[in-house]
N, C-alpha and C positions, 0 to 999 in steps of 0.2 A: 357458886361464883362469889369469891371474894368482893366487897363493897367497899368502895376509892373513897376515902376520908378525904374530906375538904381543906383538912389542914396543910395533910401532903402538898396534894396541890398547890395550895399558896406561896407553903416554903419553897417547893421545886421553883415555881416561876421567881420567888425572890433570888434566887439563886441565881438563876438566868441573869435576873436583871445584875445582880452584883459584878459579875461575871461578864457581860458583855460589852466589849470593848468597839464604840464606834470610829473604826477608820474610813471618811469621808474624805475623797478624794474630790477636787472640785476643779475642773480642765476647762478653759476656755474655749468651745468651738466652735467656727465658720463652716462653710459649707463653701466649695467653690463656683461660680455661676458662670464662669468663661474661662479656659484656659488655650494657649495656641503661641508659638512663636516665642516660648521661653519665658512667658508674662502669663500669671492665671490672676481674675480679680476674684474675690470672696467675699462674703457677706455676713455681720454678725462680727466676731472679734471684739468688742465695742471697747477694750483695754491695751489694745495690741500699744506697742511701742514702737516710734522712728525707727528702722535697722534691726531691728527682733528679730530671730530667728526663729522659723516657723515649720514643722513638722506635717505632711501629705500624708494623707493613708498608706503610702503603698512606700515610705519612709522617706523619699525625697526630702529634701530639707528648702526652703526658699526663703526671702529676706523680705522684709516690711518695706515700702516704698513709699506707697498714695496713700495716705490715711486721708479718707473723702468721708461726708455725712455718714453713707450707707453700705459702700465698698472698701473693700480696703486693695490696692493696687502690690503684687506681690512679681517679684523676682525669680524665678527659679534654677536653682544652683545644680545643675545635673540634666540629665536625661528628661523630657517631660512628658513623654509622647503617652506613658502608665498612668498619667493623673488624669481622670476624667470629671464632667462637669456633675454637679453631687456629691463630690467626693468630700470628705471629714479635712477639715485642716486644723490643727490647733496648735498652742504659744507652746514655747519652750520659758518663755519666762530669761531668754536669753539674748545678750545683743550678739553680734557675728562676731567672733574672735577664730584666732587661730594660733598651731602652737608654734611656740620660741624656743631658742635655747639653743647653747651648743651641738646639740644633738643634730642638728638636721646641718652644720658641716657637711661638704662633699655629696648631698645629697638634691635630687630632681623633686619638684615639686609641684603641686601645680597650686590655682586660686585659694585653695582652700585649706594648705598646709598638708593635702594628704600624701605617700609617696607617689612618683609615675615611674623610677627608673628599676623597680623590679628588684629593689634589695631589700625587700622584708619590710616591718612597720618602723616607725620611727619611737623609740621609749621617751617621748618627752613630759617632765612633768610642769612646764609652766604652758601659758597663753598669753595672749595680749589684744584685747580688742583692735578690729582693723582701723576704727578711727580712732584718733586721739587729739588733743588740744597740742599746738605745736608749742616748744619754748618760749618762754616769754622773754620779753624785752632785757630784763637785768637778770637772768637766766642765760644770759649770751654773753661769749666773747669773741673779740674782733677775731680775725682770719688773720695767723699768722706765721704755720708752721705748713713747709710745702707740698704737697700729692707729688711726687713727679710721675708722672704718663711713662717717663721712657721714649715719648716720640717729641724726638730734636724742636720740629718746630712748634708743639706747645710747647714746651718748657723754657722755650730760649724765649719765645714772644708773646705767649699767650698763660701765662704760668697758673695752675689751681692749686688751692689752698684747699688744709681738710677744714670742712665744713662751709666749704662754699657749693652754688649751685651753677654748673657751667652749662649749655644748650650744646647740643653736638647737632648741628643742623646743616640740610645739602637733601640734593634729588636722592632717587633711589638708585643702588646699586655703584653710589662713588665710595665706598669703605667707611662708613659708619661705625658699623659692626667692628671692623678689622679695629678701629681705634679703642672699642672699650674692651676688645680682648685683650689687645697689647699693653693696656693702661692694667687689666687684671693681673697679666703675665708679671708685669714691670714689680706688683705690690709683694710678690717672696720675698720674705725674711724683713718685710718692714714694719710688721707688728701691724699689720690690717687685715680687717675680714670683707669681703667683696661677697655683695648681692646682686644676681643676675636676671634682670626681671624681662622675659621674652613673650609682647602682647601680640598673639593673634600672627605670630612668625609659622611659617610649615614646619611640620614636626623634622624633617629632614635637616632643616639648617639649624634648627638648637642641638640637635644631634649631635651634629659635627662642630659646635662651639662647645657642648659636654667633653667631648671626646678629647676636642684640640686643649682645651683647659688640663682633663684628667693625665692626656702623653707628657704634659708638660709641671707637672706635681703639682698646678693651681688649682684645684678641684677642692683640697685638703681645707682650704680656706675661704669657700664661696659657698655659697647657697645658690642654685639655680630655682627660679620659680617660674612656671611657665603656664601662659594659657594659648592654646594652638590657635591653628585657622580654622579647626573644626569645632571648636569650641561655642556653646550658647555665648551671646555676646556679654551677660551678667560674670562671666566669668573675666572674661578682657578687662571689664569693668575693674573688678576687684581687685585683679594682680597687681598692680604697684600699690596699694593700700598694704597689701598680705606681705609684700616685700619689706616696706617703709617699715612696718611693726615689727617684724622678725630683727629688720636693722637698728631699730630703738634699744629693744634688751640688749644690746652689745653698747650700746652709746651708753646707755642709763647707767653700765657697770663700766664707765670710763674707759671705754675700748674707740680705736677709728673703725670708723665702717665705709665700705666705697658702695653704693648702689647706682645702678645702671638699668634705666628704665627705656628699652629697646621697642616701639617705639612711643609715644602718647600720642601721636596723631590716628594712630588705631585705635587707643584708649577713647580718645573724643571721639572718634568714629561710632566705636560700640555702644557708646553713653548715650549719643543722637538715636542710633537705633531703639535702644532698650528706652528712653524718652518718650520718643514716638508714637511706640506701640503702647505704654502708659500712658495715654491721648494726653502726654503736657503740651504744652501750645510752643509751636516750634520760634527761633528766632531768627537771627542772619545764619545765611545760608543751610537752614533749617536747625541748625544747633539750639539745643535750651537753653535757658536766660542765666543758664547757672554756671556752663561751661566752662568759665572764666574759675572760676569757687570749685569745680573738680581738679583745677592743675594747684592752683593758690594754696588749699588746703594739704594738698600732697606733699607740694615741696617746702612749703614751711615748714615741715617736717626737716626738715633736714639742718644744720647746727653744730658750729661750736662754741662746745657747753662753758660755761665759766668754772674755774678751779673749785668753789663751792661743790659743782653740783657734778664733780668729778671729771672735770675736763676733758669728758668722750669727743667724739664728732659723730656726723654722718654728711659725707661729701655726696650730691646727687649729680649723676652726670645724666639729662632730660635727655631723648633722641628725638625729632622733629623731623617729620620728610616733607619736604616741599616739592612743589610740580613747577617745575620749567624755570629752577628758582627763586622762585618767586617768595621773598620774606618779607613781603609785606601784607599776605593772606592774613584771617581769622583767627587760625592758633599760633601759628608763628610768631604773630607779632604778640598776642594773649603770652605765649612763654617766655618771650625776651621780656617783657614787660617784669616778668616773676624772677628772674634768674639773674646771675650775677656775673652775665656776659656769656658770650656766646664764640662757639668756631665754626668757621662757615665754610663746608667743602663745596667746591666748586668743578661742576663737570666737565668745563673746558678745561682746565688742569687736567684732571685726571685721567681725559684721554690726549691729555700731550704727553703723557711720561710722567708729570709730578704728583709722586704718590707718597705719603697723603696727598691728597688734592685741597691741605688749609690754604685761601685766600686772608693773610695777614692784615689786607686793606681794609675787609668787613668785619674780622676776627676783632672780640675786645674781651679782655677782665676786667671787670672791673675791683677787683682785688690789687692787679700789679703785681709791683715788685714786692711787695710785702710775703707774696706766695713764695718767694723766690730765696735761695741761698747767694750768701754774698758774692761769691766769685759767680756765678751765671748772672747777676744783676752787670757785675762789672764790666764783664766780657760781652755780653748781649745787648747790653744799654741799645747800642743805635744802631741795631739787626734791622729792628723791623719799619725806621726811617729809611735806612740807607735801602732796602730790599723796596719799598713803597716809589724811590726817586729809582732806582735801576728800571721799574715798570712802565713808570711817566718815559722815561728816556728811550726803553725798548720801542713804545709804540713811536715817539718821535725821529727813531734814527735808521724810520722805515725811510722817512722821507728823503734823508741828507745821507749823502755818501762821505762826503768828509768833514771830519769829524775833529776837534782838536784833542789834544791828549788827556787833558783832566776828565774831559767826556768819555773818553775811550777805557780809560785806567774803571774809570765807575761801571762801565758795561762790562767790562772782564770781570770787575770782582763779581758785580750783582749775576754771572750767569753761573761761577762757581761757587755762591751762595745759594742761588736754587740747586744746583747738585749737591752741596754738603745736606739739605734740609728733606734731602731723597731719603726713604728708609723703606725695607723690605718687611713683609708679610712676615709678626708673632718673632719678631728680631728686638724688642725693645732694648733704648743704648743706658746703661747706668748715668748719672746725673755726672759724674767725675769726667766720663770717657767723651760728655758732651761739651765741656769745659775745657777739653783738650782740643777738640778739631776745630770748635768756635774760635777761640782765643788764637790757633793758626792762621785762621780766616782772617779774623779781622785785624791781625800783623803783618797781613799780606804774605806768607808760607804759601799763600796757595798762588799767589796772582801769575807766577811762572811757570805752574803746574800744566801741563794740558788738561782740558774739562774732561776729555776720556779716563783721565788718570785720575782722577780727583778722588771719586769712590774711593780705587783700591790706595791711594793715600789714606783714606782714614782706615780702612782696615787694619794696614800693616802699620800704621800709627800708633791702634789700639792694642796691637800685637808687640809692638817695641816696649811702650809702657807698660804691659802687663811683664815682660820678662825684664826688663832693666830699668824701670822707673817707676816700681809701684809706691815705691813711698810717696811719690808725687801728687799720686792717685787718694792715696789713701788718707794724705793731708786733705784734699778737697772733701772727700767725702765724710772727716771727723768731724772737722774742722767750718764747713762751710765757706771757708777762705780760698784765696790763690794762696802756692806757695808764691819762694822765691824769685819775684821778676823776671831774676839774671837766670836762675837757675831751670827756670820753666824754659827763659827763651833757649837756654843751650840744649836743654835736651831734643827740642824741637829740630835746633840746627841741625843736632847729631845724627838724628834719625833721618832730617832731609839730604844729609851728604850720602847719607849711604843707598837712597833712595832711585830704582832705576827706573826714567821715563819711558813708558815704550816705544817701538820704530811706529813714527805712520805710514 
């Protein structure tokens, strides 16, 4: 038996030591001590960060919440029912971000940035954290160039500006929805990208808002982001943050962006929930103290930017559903307080026939005319007086049967001013062709019209001017201006002589 020299030895183990390379890997971990209801606490973490994102054994991912002495209060973004108590949870060393960029165009999404509509993964190579510090003060410029909707009676009376924040508020089930679709529809070819953010809606009717978007080539230029009714409520939670960020990286590269946050009274819904069960201490009508600070910080987000900092926007159109109309509740009145006016559908319109069902009288921008192009300033000026004294007078002339003629003349226009401001379901009217039946209106073109006729007066209006008076058209729309006075009012005549009323 050969005999092992001591030397050997020494050198082999120098070797080792020269040779061996310590990779020390050093993970933060908690242990979970309660989990249930979308909420697990954990214990241990003692570095975690506000908002962290946080990785479960069984890969779940959850968000940092309560950072308490000894718990730490966590969120969870998915499925929970696999997490058990014991179970490993440790840091990513990450805050919640989600991805941006061009790429997710045309595409369904839900809280988290990942696909839901079944066409493969998204290749995107940027992110953006969900919160962010909204523009500052000298980082902003005033509200001056206009959105138009497409639907008559915002634009003529209640006008939005890119980068303003308008409230779309009213019960459930008066057309909410139908208005920010038509307002998406309206935005072809205007150089905007639309974000469609669907909190806690049934998967059925974002569906058929994908759908009605994709028949109609809008899809090309929106981003839908959706968190269901099935959904844990942290996800509810999230979706207008995930939306607002996605719409940032288009602002930040001087782009407009329209987002549409369908509705937040569900958002605060789910916020109370997920609150709750993170035992915060509840406040009026059981909401957190912070409630106010979940809308505030969302929609200040929204901006336009000043030429410095590339003169993007991001216009937010909030959704609000009130019970029994009542807008002097909790959040209602928390979002009117945030936003930069409000349009108020109203249920008894809407089942009289006047659809949209906007009430003009509680409607306000507070933007104005500045939202507005000149010739709709012109022609519009005293719509929404003269429509406000037709309503006073309707209810008064329940009372009196006769009536003198200045009264009479104002109740004939103001009834075919409610019919001109009638519009049909994903039909938005270009900003020119609104200029046109306005501007008849209030010339009084309509006042000897029958109110049965009225509608298809504008139709075939809009049908005259497209085949023998688009340069008319097309002045308004370059231009921002009326044309010609004389020239306007003749073609109007022309088109009223040859116009048939029909037999009653």
């Amino acid at each position: 038996m050969s005999s092992i020299k001591a030397e050997e030895i020494s050198s082999l183990i120098k070797q080792q030591i020269e040779n061996f390379e310590a990779n020390v890997e050093v993970q933060d971990v908690g242990t979970v001590i309660r989990v249930g209801d979308g909420i697990a606490f954990a214990h241990g973490l003692e570095n975690v960060m506000a908002g962290e994102l946080l990785e479960f054994a069984n890969g779940i991912m959850g968000m940092a919440q309560n950072l308490e002495e000894n718990t730490i209060g966590i969120i969870i973004l998915g499925p929970y029912l696999g997490i058990r108590e014991g179970d490993e949870v440790k840091r990513t060393g990450r805050i919640m971000e989600v991805p941006v960029g061009e790429e997710l165009l045309g595409r369904v999404v839900n809280a988290l940035g990942q696909p839901v509509d079944g066409l493969g993964p998204i290749n995107t190579t940027k992110s953006r954290p969900i919160e962010g510090a909204a523009p500052g003060v000298m980082d902003r410029k005033s509200v001056h160039e206009p959105l138009q909707t497409g639907i008559k009676s915002i634009d003529s009376m209640i006008p939005i500006g890119r980068g303003q924040r308008e409230l779309i508020i009213g019960d459930r089930q008066i057309g909410k929805t139908s208005i920010a679709i038509d307002t998406i529809l309206n935005q072809k070819d205007q150089d905007m990208i639309c974000v469609y953010v669907a909190i806690g809606q049934k998967e059925s009717t974002v569906s058929n808002v994908v759908e009605t978007l994709r028949q109609r080539g809008a899809l090309d230029y929106t981003i839908v982001v959706t968190a269901g009714a099935s959904d844990p409520a942290p996800m509810l939670f999230l979706s207008p943050y995930t939306g607002v960020s996605m719409a940032e990286e288009f602002m930040y590269n001087g782009k407009h962006v329209l987002v549409i946050y369908d509705d937040l009274s569900k958002q605060a819904a789910a916020y109370r929930e997920m609150s709750l069960l993170l035992r915060r201490p509840p406040g009026r009508e059981a909401f957190p103290g912070d409630v106010f600070y979940l809308h505030s910080r969302l929609l200040e987000r929204a901006a336009k930017l000043s030429d410095d900092k590339g003169a993007g926007s991001i216009t937010a159109l909030p959704f609000i559903e009130t019970q029994a109309g009542d807008v002097s509740a909790y959040i209602p009145t928390n979002v009117i307080s945030i936003t930069d006016g409000q349009v108020f559908l109203q249920s008894d319109l809407f089942y009289s026939g006047v659809r949209p069902a906007v009430n003009p009288g509680i409607s306000v921008s507070r933007v104005g005319g500045s939202a507005q192009i000149k010739a709709m300033k012109k022609v519009a000026g005293t719509l929404r007086l003269d429509l406000a004294s037709y309503r006073e007078l309707e209810a008064f002339s329940q009372f009196g049967s006769d009536l003198d003629a200045a009264t009479q003349a104002k109740l004939n226009r103001g009834v075919r001013t409610v019919e001109i401001l009638k519009q049909d379901l994903n039909k938005p009217v270009p900003v020119e062709k609104q200029v046109a039946i306005i501007f008849s209106l209030v010339n009084g073109y309509l006042d000897d019209i029958p109110v049965k006729d009225v509608l298809r007066f504008e139709a075939e209006l809009f049908a005259f001017f497209d085949h023998n008076k688009k340069d008319l058209l097309d002045h308004i729309r370059t231009t921002g201006n009326l044309p010609d006075d004389g020239e306007f009012r003749a073609a109007i005549q022309e088109f009223k002589k040859g116009f048939n009323v029909s037999d009653s």
